[in-house]
C-alpha positions as CSV (number, residue, x, y, z in Angstrom):
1,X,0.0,0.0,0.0
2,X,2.0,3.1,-1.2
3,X,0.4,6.4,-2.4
4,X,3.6,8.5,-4.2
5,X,3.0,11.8,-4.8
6,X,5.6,13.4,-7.6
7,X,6.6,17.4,-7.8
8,X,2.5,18.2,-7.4
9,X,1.5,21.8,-8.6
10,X,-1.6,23.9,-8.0
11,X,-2.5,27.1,-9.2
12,X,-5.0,29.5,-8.9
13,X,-4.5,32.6,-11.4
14,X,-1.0,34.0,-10.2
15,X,-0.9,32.3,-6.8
16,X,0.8,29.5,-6.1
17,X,-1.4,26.9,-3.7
18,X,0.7,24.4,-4.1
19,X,4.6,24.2,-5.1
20,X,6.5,20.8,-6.4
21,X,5.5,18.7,-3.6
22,X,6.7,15.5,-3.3
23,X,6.4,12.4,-0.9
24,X,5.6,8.8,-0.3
25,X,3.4,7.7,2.2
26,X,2.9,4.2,3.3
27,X,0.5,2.5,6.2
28,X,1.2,5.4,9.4
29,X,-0.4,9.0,10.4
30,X,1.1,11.9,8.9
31,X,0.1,15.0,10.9
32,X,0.1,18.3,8.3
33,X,1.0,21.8,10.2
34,X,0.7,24.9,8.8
35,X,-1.0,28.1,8.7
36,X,-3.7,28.9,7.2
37,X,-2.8,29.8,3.3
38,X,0.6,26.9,3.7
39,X,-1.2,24.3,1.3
40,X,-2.7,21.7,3.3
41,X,-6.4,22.2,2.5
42,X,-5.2,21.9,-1.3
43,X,-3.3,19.1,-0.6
44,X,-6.0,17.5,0.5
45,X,-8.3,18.2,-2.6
46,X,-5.6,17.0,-4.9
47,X,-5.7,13.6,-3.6
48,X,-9.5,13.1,-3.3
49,X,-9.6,14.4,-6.7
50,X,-11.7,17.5,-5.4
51,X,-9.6,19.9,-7.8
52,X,-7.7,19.8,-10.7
53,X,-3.8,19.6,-10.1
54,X,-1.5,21.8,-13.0
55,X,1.5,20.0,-12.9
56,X,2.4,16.3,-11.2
57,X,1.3,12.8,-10.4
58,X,-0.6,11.4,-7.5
59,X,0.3,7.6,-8.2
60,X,-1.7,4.8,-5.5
61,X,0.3,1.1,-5.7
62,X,2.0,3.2,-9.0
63,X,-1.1,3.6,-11.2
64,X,-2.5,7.6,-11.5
65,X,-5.2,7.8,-9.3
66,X,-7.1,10.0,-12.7
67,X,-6.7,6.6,-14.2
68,X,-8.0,4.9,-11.6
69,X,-11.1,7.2,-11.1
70,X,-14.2,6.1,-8.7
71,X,-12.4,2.9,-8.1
72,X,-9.7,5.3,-6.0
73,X,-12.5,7.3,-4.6
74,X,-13.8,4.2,-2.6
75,X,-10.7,3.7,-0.7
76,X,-10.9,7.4,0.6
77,X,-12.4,7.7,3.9
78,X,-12.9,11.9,4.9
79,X,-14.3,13.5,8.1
80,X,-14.9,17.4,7.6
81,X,-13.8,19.9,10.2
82,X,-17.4,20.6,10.5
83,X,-20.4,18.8,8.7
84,X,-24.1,19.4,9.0
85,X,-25.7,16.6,10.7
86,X,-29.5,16.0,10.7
87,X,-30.3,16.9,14.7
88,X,-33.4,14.7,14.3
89,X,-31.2,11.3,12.8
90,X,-30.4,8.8,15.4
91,X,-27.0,8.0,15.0
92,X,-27.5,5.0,13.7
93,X,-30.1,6.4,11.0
94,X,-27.0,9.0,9.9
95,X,-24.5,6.3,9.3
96,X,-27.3,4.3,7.4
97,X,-27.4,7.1,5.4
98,X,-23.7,7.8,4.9
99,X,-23.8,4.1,3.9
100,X,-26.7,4.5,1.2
101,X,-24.4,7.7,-0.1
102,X,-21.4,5.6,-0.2
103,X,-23.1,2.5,-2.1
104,X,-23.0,-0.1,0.6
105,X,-25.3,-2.7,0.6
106,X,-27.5,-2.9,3.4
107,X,-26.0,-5.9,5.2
108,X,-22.6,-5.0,5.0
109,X,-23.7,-1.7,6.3
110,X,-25.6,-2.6,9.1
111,X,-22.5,-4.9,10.3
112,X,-20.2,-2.1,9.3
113,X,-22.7,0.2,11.6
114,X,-22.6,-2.2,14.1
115,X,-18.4,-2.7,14.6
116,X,-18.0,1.1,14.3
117,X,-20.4,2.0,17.7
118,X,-18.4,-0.2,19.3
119,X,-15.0,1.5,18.1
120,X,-16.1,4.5,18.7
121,X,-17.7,3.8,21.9
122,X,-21.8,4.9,21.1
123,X,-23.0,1.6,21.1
124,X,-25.4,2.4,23.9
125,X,-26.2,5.6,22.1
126,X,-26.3,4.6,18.4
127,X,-30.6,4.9,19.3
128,X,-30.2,8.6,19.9
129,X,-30.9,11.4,18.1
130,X,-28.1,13.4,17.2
131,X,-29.3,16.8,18.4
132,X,-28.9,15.8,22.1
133,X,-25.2,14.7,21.3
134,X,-22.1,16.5,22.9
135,X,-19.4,17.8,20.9
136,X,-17.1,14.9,21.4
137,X,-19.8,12.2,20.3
138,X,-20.7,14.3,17.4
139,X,-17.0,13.7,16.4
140,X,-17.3,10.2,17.2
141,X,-19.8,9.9,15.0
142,X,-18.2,11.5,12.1
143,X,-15.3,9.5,13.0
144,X,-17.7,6.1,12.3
145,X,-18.7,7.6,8.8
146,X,-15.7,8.5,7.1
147,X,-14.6,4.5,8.5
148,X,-17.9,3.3,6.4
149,X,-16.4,0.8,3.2
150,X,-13.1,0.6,5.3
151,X,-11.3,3.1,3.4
152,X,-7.7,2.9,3.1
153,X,-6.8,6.1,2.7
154,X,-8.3,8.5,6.1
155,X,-8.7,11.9,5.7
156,X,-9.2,13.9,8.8
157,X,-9.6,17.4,9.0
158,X,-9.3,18.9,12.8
159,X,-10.9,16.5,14.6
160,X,-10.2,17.4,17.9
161,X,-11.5,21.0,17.1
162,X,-13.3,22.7,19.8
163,X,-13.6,19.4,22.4
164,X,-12.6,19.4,26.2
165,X,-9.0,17.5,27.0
166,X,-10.8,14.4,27.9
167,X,-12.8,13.8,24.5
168,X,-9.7,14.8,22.6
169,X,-7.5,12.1,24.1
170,X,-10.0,9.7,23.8
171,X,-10.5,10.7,20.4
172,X,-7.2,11.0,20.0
173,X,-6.6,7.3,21.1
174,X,-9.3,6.0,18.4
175,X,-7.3,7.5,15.3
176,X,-3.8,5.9,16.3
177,X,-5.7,2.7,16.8
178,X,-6.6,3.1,12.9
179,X,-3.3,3.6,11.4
180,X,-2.1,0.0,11.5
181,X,-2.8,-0.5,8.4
182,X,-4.6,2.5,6.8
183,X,-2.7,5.6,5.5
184,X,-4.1,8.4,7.9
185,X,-3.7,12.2,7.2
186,X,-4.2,14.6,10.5
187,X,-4.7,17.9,9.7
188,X,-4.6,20.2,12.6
189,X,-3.7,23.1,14.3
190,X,-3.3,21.5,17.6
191,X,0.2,20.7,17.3
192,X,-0.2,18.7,20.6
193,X,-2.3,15.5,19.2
194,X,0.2,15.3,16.2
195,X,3.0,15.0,18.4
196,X,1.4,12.4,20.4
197,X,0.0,10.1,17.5
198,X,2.4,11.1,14.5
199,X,4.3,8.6,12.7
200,X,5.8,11.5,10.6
201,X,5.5,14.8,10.7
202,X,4.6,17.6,7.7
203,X,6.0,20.9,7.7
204,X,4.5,23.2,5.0
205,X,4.8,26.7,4.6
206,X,3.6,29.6,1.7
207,X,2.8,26.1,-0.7
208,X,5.2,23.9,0.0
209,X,7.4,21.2,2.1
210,X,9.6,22.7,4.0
211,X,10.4,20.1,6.3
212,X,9.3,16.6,7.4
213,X,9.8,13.8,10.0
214,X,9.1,12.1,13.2
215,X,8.6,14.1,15.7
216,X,11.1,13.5,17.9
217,X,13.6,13.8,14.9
218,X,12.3,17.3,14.5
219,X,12.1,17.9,17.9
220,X,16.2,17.1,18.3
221,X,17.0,19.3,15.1
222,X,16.0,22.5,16.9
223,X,16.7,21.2,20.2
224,X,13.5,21.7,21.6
225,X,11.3,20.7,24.1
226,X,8.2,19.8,21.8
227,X,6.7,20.4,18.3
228,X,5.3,24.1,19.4
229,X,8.9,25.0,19.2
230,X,9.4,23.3,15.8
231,X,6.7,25.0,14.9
232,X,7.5,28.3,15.5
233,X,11.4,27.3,14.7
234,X,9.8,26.5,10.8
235,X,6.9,28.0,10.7
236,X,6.8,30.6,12.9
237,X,6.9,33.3,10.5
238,X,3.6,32.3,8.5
């Protein structure tokens, strides 16, 4: 399981979203830091085939994923920042839905549904409607659909965002228990649950790669304490 990406370009007009990035990533989470403006967002969008890259190849198992089209698609597994939710859906009635959306069949949704409350800890809620949900289970929830068709490829965008310190490490705990064998991105501004999860960290600043590894490599190589100062050692002049 290898997705290569190869000196990947994006433009908009003049600006430059994206600049000549390059990397392999294999079975691990790879946390993505950076500003707001640094690229990760259209990053993202390249590989779920959301926009159209100008220069570059996205290759999964070394076939283009343009070639391989919808059959790609299905491996992708995405959970928003923020997503509307019907407040009036159990939870279980949501993730049926996701599953209709997705083109599961109905039994190997409902076992899908099934194995993902009890991953995500709802089981005893999966009859309640979402409206009355905290924050954290909302996540959860969201969580459980983006893990509907066992995707191989997990996009996660802020997850953590706006939850007290014990949902996020319990979240937290969920995603590193996917990454065995999954390729998992985590984007974030909460440098803390990358540096706690990370199998490899993703600099990027103004568009492109500006430095990557674990994060105690990065860590040593500005003799820090933690990634906030690797952050602000590489990135703190967004």
């Amino acid at each position: 399981m290898e997705l290569v990406i190869e000196h990947l370009t994006k433009k908009y007009g003049e600006k430059v979203a994206l600049r000549e990035f390059s990397y392999t990533f294999t079975p691990g989470i790879y946390g993505i830091l950076g500003a707001n403006g640094a690229g990760k967002s259209t990053l993202m969008n390249l590989i779920t085939d959301n926009v159209k890259r100008n220069e570059g190849q996205i290759l999964w198992d070394g076939t283009d994923i343009l070639k391989l089209s919808a059959s790609f698609r299905k491996l992708l597994g995405y959970m928003p920042q923020q997503q509307g939710m019907y407040s009036d859906f159990s939870a279980r009635a949501f993730l049926r839905y996701m599953a209709d959306v997705k083109g599961l069949n109905r039994k190997q949704a409902n076992r899908q549904i099934e194995e993902l409350f009890e991953l995500v800890n709802l089981k005893d809620a999966a009859h309640k409607k979402l409206g009355g949900f905290s924050g954290g289970m909302r996540q959860r929830v969201l969580l459980a659909q983006a893990l509907l068709g066992e995707p191989q490829i997990l996009i996660l965008d802020e997850p953590t965002a706006g939850l007290d310190p014990k949902e996020r490490l319990r979240l937290r705990q969920y995603i590193a228990d996917l990454a065995e064998n999954r390729i998992v991105f985590l984007t974030t501004h909460i440098v803390s649950d990358i540096e706690s999860i990370a199998t490899d960290v993703l600099l990027m600043k103004d568009g492109a790669l500006v430095r990557h590894g674990t994060p105690d490599e990065l860590i040593q190589s500005v003799q820090g304490k933690d990634l906030e100062d690797v952050y602000m050692a590489y990135l703190g002049g967004s």
